[in-house]
C-alpha positions in Angstrom: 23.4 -27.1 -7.1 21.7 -28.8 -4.2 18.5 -27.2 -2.6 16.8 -28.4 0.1 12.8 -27.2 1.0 11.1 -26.8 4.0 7.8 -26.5 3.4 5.0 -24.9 6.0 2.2 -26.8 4.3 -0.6 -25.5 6.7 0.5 -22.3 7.5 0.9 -22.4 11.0 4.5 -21.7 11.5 5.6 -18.3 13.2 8.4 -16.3 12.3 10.4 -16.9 14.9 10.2 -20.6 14.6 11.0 -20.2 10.6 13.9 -18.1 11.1 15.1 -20.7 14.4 14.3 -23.7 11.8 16.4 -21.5 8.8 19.6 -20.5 10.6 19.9 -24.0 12.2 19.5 -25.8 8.9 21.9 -23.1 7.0 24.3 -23.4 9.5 24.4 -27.1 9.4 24.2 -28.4 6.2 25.9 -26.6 2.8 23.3 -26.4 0.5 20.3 -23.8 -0.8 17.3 -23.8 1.2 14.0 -22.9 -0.4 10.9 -21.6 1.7 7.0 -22.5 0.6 4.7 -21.0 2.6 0.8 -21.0 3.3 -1.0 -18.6 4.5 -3.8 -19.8 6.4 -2.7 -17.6 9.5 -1.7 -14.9 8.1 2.1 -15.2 8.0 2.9 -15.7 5.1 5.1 -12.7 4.1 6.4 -12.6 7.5 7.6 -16.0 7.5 9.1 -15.4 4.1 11.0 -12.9 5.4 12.5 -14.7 8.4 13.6 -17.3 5.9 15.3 -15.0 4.5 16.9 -14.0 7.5 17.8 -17.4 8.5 19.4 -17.7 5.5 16.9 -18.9 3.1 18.1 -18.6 -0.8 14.9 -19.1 -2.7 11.4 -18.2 -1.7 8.3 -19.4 -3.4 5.9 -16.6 -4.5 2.9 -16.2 -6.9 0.9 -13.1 -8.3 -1.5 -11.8 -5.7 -0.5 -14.5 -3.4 -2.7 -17.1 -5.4 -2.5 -21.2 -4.4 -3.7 -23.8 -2.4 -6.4 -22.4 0.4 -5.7 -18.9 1.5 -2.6 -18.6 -0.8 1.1 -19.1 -0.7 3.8 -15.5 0.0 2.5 -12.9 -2.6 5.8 -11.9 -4.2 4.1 -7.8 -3.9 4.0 -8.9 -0.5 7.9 -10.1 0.2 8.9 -6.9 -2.3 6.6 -4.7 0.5 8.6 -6.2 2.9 12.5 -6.1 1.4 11.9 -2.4 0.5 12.7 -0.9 3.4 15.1 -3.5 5.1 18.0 -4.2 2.2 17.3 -2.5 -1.0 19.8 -4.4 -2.5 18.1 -7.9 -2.2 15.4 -6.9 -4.8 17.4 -4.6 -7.1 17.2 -6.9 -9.9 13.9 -7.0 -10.3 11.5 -4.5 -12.1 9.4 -2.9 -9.8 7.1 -1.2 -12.1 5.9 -5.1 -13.3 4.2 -5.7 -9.9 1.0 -3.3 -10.6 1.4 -4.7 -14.1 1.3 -8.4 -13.2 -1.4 -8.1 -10.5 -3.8 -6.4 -12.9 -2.8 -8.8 -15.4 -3.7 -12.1 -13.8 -6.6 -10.5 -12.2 -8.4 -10.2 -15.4 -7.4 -13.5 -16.4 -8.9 -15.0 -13.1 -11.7 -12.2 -13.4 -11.6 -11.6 -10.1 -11.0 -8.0 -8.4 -7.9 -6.8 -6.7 -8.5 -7.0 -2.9 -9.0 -3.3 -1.5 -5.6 -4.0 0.8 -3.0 -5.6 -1.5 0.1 -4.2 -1.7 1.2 -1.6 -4.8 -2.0 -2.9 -6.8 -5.3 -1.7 -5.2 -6.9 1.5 -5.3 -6.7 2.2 -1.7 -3.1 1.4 -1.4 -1.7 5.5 -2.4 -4.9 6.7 -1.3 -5.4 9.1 1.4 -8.4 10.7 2.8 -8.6 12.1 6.4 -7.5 15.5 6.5 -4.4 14.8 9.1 -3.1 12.7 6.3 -3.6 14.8 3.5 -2.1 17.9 5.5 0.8 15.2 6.2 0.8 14.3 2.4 0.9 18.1 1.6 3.7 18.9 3.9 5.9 15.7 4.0 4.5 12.3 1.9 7.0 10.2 3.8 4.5 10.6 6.9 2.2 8.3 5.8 4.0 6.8 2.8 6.8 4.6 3.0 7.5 3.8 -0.4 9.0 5.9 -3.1 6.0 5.5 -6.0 8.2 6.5 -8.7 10.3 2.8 -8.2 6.8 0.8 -8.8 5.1 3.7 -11.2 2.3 4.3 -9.4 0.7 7.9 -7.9 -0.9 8.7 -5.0 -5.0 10.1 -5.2 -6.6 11.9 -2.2 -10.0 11.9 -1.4 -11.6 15.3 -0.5 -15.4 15.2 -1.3 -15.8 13.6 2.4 -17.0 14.5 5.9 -13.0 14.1 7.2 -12.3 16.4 4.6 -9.5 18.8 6.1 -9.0 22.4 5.6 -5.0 22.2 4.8 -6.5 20.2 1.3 -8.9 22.7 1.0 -6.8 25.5 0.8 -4.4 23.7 -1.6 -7.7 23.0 -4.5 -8.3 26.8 -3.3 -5.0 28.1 -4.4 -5.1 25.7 -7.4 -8.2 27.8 -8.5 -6.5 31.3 -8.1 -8.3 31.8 -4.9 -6.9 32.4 -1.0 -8.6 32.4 1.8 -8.3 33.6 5.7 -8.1 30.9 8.0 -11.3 31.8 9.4 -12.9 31.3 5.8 -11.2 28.3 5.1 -12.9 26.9 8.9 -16.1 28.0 7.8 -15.6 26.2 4.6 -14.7 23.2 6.0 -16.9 23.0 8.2 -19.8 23.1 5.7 -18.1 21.2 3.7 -18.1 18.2 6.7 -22.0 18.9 6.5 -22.8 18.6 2.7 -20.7 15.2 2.4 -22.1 13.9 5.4 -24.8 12.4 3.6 -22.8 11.1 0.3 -19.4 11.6 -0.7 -18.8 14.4 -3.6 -16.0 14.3 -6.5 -13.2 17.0 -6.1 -14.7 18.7 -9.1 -18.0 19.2 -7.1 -16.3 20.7 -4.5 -14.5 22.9 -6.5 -17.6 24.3 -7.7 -18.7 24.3 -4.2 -15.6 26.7 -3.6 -16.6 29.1 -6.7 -19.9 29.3 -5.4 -18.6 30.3 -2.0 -16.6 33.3 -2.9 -19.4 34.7 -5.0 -21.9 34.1 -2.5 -19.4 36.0 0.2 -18.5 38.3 -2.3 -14.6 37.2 -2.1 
């Protein structure tokens, strides 16, 4: 079958333009059309994904968004992207692989995992400040758009730090066995806030923080 590309070589088309450029081109002429783009301004996925709109039938990817300069679409990026519009469009692919294949080629290439890619970084499930956490606790699709099961990845929280919150508190309390008043579980956040103000503490530190609490007050 006959495709035809149109290339944004320098990365400095919009997504408006693309998906203009796209629909014209797809209405006009009866073949494929195939989208390569850059990313030296940053939109890449974007413009991917107006391609695709304008009718677009192949888009070029790589792992981690690797090539020429800044990089060409990341295909984590263009999943990140199709997840939430139309299902449908990536249901033949194996989610789970995308943490696989980032890890993968960034150990060939020896080179970390940047701290904002999509599915594959550490901060990416990670939550911290206690309104997200207490968000987390009550409701994960507050903060978390994705469903991890489809890629096979979990979410971590972070609770040894000075925006620790007491709604994460009480939940490592009643994990231990142990409740607390509200006004017990201000007071222990709020010494908590103090102690990790100076460096951050591992959840089991503030575990033991929480043991030695209630024997202290007598609790």
């Amino acid at each position: 079958m006959n495709r035809l590309g149109l290339p944004d070589t320098t990365g400095i088309a919009t997504p408006d333009f693309i998906k203009e450029l796209y629909t014209h081109m797809t209405t006009r002429y009866d073949v494929d059309f195939e989208f390569h783009g850059h990313n030296d301004c940053g939109c890449t996925v974007a413009n991917a994904y107006a391609a695709i709109l304008g009718g677009a039938t192949h888009i070029d990817v790589s792992i981690l968004g690797i090539g020429e300069r800044n990089g060409i679409t990341p295909i984590g990026g263009l999943i990140a992207r199709l997840y939430p519009q139309d299902r449908e469009m990536i249901a033949k692919y194996n989610l789970k692989k995308i943490v696989e294949l980032d890890k993968y080629v960034a150990d060939i290439l020896q080179m970390p995992i940047p701290f904002n890619n999509y599915f594959s970084s550490d901060n990416a499930f990670h939550h911290g400040a206690g309104i997200h956490t207490n968000a987390i606790l009550r409701n994960p699709g507050a903060y978390e758009l994705f469903d991890l099961d489809d890629f096979g990845v979990s979410r971590s929280m972070e609770v040894g730090h000075r925006l620790i919150g007491k709604n994460i508190i009480a939940k490592i309390s009643e994990e231990m066995g142990i409740k607390h008043t509200r006004d017990e579980l201000l007071q222990i956040t709020a010494e908590l806030k103090a102690l990790t103000d100076s460096r951050r503490h591992s959840e089991e530190e503030v575990r033991d923080y929480i043991r030695k609490w209630v024997v202290k007050n007598g609790n």
